[in-house]
N, C-alpha and C positions, 0 to 999 in steps of 0.2 A: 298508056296515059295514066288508068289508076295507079298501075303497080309505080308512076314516077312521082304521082304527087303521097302515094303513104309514103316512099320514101324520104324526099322535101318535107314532110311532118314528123317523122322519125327525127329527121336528122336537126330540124327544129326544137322538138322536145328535147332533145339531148342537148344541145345546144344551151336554151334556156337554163335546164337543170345543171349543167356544168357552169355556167358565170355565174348562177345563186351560191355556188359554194364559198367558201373562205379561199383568199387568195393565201395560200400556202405550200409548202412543199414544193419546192420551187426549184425544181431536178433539171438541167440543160444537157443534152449531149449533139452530140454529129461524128463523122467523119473527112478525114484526110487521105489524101492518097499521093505516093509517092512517087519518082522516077521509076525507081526500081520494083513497079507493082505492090509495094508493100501497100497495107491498109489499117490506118493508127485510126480509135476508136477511144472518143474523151467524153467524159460525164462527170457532170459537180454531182454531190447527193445532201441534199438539206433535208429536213424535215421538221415538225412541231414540236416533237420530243426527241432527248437526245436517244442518237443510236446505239451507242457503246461499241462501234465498229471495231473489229479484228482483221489484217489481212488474214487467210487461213487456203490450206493446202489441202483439197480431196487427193487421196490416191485413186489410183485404178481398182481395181476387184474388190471395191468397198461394197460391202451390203448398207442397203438403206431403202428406207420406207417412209412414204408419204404420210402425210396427216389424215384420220377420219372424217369424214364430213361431220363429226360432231366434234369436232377438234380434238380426238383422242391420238396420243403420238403414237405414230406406227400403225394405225387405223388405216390407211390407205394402201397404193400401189407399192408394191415391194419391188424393188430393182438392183442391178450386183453397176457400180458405175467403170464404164467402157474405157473412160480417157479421163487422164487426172487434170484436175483447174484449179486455180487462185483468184485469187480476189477479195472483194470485202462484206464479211458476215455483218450482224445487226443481234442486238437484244441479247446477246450469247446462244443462240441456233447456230443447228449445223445447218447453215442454206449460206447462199450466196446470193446478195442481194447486186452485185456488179461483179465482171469477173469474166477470164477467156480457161477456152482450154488447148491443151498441147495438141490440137489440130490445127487452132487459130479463129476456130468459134467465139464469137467474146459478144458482150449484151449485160443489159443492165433493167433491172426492175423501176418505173416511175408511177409517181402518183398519181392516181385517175381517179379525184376524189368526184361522188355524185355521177358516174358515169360507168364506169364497172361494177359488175352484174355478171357471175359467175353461175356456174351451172348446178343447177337440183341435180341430187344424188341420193336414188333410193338406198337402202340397207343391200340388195341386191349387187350394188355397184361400186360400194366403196370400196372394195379391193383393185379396181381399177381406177381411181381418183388420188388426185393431190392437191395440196391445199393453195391455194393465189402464191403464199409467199415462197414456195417450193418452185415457182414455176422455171425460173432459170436455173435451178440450182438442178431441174431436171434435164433442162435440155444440154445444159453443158459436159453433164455426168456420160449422155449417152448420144449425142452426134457432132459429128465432122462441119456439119456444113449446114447453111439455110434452108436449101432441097430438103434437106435429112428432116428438118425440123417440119414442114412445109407436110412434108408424107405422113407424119409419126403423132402430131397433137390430136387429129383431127380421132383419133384412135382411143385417147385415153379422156377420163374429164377431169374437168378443174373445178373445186365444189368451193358452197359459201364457206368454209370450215373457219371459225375465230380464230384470233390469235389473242393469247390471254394478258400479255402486255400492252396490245394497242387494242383491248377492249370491245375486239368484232373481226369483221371482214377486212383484209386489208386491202383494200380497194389499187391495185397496180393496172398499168398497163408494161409490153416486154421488147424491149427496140435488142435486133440480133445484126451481127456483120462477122462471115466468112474469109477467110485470106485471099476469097481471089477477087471481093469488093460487093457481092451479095447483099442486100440490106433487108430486113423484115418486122415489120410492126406487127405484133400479138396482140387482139383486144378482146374481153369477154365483154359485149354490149348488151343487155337485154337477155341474158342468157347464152346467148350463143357467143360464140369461137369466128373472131373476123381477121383473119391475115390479110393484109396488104404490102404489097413490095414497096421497098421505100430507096428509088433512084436518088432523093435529098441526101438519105444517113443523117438524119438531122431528127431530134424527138423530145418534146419538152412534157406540158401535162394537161391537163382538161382545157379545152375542149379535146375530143375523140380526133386523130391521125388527119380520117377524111375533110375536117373543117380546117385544118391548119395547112393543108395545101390548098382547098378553093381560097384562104387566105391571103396566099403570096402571092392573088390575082392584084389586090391592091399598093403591093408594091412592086410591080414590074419596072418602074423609072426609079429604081434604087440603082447606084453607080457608085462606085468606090474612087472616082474620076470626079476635080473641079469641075462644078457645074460651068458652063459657059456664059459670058455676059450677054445681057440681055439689054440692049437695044432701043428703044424710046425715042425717036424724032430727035435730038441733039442728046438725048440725056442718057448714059451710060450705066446699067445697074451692074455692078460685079460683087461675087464672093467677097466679103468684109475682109477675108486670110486667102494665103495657100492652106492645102490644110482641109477645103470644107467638101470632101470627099463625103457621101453616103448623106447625102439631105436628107431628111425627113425619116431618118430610120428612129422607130421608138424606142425610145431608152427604159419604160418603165420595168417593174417588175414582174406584169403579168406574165405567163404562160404564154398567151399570142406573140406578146412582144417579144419575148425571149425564143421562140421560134422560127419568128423575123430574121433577129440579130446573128442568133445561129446559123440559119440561111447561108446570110451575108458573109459573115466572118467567113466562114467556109469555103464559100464557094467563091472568094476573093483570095485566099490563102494561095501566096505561088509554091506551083509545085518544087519542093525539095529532092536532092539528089536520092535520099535513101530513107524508108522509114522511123530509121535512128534518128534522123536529123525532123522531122515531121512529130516524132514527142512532141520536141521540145517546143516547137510551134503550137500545136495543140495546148500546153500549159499554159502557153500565154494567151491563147483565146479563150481558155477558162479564166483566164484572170477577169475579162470581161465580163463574167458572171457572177461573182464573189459578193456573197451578199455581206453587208459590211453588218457588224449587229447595231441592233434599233429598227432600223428601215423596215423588216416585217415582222409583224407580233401578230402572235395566234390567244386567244381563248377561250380558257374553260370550257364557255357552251358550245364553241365552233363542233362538229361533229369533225368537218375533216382535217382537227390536229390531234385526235384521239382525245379528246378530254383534256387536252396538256395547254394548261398557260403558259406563255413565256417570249421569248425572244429567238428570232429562228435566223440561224448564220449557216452558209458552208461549209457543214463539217468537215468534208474532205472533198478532195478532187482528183479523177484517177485516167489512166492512159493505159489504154492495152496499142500495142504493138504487135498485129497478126503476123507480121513476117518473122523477126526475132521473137516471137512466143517470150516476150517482157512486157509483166504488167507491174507499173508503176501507180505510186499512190502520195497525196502529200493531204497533210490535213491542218486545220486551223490554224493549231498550235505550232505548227514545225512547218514550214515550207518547203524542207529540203525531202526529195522523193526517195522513197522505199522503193524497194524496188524486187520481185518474184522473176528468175528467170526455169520457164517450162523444161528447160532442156538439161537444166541441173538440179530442180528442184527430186526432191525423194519423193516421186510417183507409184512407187512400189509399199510404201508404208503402210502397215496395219491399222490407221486412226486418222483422224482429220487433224493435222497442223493449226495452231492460232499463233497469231504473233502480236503483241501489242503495240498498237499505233498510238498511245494516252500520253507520251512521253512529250515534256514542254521544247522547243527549239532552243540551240545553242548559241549564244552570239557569240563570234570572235572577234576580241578587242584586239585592237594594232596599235593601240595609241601608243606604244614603244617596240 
């Protein structure tokens, strides 16, 4: 009985401290799942300040080393990476802040502002530590699957270490998904390392994992299904349309609500014949996330936009494909997708790949 109510207290302080924060960085993802077992894995990535995102190409038998707990580069755990991955860097770092690799490991870093809390790290111990924003860029470098991950964090630690362009700790949480449909939430809460298995595939941003599925208790009568009319002694209430499928689902731009919707979208999506066809589906549920610019503004004083005023849009939006090992990306400016496939990319290469995604979209006139 004690040990349930300090938990209900924990989970309340946390709670609390995550809705004081600035509604920003407003990161969606989930999973689809195909006919043919495939398992497509989407995520928008916003945030306060722009990213300067790069698709970019790890090879295999890359040496690379974590950050020091004092944010010195190469201060940390040193490691040779097992399996090569793509996906999208940040800031010009070699990390991967979204991204699979040629196993079909693929996951994505989101914001967990006021809620991540990352582990102290004596001078004794930094050779085995890496820094928050390192954290997928480590697990993809060096496992197959969620098990792998599951056995192997619990091993090394993840320290407060700054990051000098977002002026501290970069406060993440780490949503992971294997090819054979595996799901796993990463959180450092309070210092400590909390996996949880995540059967949704579904992961947005503060509040913490655990509060956003006791969440979906209040929307159990969500249906993608006309409601049916409702009945009154002679008097007939019916839906105003065809059409008003998913009543009461919330539209705003919180985190909660975007949880909801993810949910829903998701687990309403019919199954497609084949992964390839399941992208393309997934882009269009990302379109339901798209944040238009104006609708959120971050500043200055916010602590969780890094100090950065401005106007906060979806920079990009990206699609890994676990079966075909193709990860796809479209971004603000260009809607048409890029596209990385594993199985042709140059994974033997001596240096990390960038490619520039900055490029404005083409229209094609037909007017003759």
């Amino acid at each position: 009985m004690l040990r349930a109510l300090s938990r209900s207290r924990a989970a309340a302080a946390a709670c609390a401290l995550a809705l004081s924060a600035p509604a920003a960085q407003a990161c969606t993802s989930f999973i689809l799942r195909a006919a043919d077992e495939g398992v497509v894995y989407g995520r928008t990535m916003e945030f306060g300040l722009p990213l300067q995102s790069q698709l970019a190409v790890i090879p295999r038998k890359l040496a690379m080393a974590g950050t020091g707990p004092d944010g010195t580069a190469g201060g940390g755990l040193a490691w040779t990476s097992k399996y090569g991955a793509a996906g999208a860097n940040a800031l010009g770092l070699p990390v991967l802040v979204d991204g699979m690799n040629e196993a079909g490991l693929a996951g994505g870093l989101l914001y967990l502002p006021g809620l991540a809390q990352f582990q102290q790290v004596g001078p004794s111990e930094a050779r085995n530590s890496i820094a928050s924003f390192e954290l997928l860029t480590y697990a993809l470098t060096n496992f197959a699957s969620v098990a792998e991950v599951k056995a192997a964090l619990p091993k090394i630690k993840v320290s407060q270490a700054p990051q000098a362009a977002f002026k501290g700790v970069v406060p993440v949480h780490m949503t992971l998904h294997d090819a054979t449909g595996a799901s796993l939430v990463v959180e450092y809460i309070g210092g400590e390392l909390q996996m949880r298995d995540n059967p949704l595939g579904v992961l947005t941003n503060a509040p913490a994992f655990d509060w956003h599925t006791a969440n979906l208790g209040n929307y159990l009568t969500l249906s993608a299904y006309d409601p049916k009319p409702l009945q009154i002694g002679s008097l007939t209430i019916a839906p105003p349309s065809t059409g008003s499928g998913a009543p009461g689902l919330p539209g705003q731009m919180s985190s909660p609500a975007r949880f909801v919707r993810a949910f829903m979208y998701s687990r309403a999506a019919p199954t497609l014949p084949t992964s390839t066809d399941a992208v393309g589906n997934a882009f269009h549920i990302l379109n339901n996330f798209d944040i238009a610019p104006g609708i959120i503004r971050t500043s200055a004083d916010a602590t969780a936009g890094g100090g950065v005023a401005g106007i906060e849009t979806t920079e990009w939006s990206a699609v890994s494909d676990t079966k075909t090992k193709r990860y796809y990306l479209r971004t603000y400016a260009d809607s048409q997708s890029r596209m990385i496939d594993l199985t042709k990319a140059d994974l033997d290469a001596t240096a990390i790949r960038t490619i520039p995604i900055d490029k404005p979209g083409a229209v094609v006139d037909l007017s003759r």
